[in-house]
N, C-alpha and C positions, 0 to 999 in steps of 0.2 A: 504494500500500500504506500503509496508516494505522501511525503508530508507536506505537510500545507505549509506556501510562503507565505512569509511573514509579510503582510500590507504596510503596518507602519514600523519602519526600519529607521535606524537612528544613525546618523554620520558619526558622531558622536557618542559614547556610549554612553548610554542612560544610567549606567548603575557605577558608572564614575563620575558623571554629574553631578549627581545625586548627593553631592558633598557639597557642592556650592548651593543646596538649596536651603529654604529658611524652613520656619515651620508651617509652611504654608506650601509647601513643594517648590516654591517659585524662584527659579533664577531669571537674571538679566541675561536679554540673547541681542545681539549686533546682529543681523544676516547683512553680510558687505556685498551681496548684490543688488539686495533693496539699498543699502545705505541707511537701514532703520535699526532703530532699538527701541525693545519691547521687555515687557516683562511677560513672564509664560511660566507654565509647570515644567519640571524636568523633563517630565513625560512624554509634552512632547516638542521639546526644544531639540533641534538639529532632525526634523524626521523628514525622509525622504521614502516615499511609497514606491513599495516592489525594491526597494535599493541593490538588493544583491540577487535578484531572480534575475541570470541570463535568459537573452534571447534565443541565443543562435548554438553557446557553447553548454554541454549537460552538467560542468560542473557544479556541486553541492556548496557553493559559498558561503551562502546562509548559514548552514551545519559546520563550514568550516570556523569562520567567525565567531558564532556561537562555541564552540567548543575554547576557543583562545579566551574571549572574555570569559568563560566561567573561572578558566584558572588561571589566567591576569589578574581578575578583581578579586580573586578570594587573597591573593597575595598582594596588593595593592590594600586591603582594607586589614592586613595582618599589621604592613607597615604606619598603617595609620593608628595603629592600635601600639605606637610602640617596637612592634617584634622587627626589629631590623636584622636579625641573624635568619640570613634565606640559607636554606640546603642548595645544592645543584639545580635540581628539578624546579625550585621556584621560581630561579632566579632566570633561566632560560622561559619559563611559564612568561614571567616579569615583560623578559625581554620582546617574547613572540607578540605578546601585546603591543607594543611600543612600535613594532613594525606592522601591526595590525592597523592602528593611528594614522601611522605613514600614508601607508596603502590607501587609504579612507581618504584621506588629505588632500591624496593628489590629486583626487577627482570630487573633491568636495562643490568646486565652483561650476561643474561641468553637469549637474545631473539630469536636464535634457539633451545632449550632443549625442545626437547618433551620427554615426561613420560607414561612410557606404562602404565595400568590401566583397569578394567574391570566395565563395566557400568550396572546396574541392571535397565530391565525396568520397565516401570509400570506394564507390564503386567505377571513380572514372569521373563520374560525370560533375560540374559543377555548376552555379545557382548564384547572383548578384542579393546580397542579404544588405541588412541595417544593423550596426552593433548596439547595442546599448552600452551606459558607462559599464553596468558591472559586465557585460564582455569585455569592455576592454581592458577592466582592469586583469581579468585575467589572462588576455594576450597579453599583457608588461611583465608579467613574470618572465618570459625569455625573453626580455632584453636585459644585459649584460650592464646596464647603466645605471642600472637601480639600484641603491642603498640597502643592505639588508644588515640591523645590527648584529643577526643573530650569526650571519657569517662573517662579521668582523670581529667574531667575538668579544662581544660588548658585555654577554652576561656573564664573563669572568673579571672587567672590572670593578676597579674599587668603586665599592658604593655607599655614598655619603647621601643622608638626611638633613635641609637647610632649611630651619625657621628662619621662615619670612618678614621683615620687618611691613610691609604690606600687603593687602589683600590680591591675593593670586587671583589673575584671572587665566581661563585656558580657552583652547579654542582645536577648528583642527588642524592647525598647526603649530600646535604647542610642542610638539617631541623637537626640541631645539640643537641642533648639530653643531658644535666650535670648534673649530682648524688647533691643532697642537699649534705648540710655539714655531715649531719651522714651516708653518703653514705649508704644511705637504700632503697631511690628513685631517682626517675627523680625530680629535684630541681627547674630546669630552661631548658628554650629551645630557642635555636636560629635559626635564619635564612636571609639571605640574603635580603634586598627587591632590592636594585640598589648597583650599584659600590659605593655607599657611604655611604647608610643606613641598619644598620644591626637592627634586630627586636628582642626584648629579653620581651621572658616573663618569669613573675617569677623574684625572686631576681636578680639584678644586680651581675655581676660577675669581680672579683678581678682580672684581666690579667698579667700575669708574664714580666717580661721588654722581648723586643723585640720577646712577642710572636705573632704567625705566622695564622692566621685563615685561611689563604687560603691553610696550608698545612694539617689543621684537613680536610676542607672541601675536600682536594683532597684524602686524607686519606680513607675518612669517605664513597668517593662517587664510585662507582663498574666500569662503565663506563665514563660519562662524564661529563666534565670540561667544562666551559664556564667564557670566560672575555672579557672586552675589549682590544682593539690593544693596544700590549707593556706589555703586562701582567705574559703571559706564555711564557713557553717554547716552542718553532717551532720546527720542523719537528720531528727528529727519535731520540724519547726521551731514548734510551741505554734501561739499568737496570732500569730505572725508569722516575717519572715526579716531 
């Protein structure tokens, strides 16, 4: 029996949202192609319908995703809880997330773009199709250009927990990349976990006086923005956010 896709699909993960929201479920959400900010439930901030049901390709994304956020976030809300001492297995879990993020990110800003494209099938014969984003994101998987931290092995570095002296905001493009010192590679990498704790592996990083994280993160991110109430900017953000 074939399971059912999920309709309301989140760019964003709902159940790491879920930390910047108040008692009322409600965080602040930017969407930077309206150029608006709202306040909404977590529930359903960042939701994109059908998001991972391909068109054309039979892979299971949906199940795939799913399966990463369950043991992303149970180790994500371990570290919130304190338990900074990850085994192997979590810390790779940690990581597969983080490039789950990624993955999301890239095509956050793109969720109508279909791509014309011609499909060969097994049998010889081939057919001019329409990709959806989630085909394409998983045609990017073979291409050789993409970042993946799990094969940089990123879940073997050191990993440092940074209270925040300000309100974290995240977004999706929050999983933050910084050039080591000989700017030759990815050195260190950040990321968000709550409005207070930011997640740094790799070398600790030197911060410039009154610099701005929430404005790389909003920089950094295609679509959307997420904080707590009093954070952002509300309604019709002009030229920018």
């Amino acid at each position: 029996m074939n399971r059912p896709v999920e309709k309301r699909a989140h760019m964003v993960s709902k159940g790491y949202i879920k930390a910047w929201a108040d008692n009322r479920n409600a965080v602040e959400v930017i969407d930077k192609i309206r150029n608006y900010g709202y306040v909404d439930s977590y529930h359903n901030a960042t939701v994109w319908s059908f998001a991972y049901a391909p068109k054309v390709l039979t892979h299971d994304l949906e199940k795939e995703y799913g399966l990463i956020e369950s043991r992303g976030l149970r180790v994500i809300r371990n570290i919130r809880r304190a338990q900074y001492h990850l085994t192997d297995d979590e810390r790779v879990a940690l990581i597969a997330f983080l490039d789950m993020h990624l993955d999301r990110g890239r095509y956050a800003g793109q969720v109508d773009v279909q791509a014309p494209a011609i499909a060969l099938r097994v049998d010889g014969t081939h057919e001019q199709v329409n990709l959806n984003t989630a085909d394409r994101m998983l045609l990017s998987r073979s291409e050789g250009r993409l970042i993946s931290l799990l094969a940089l092995g990123v879940a073997h570095w050191p990993l440092t927990i940074e209270e925040w002296p300000q309100m974290l905001a995240t977004g999706d493009g929050a999983v933050l990349l910084w050039r080591d010192a000989g700017g030759s590679g990815i050195g260190t990498v950040t990321f968000p976990l709550s409005p207070s704790l930011l997640l740094v592996l790799g070398p600790r990083l030197n911060y410039p006086d009154k610099f701005q994280l929430n404005a790389l993160v909003a920089k950094n991110s295609r679509r959307w923005l997420i904080a707590q109430r009093g954070t952002l900017r509300m309604g019709d953000l002009g030229a920018g956010v």
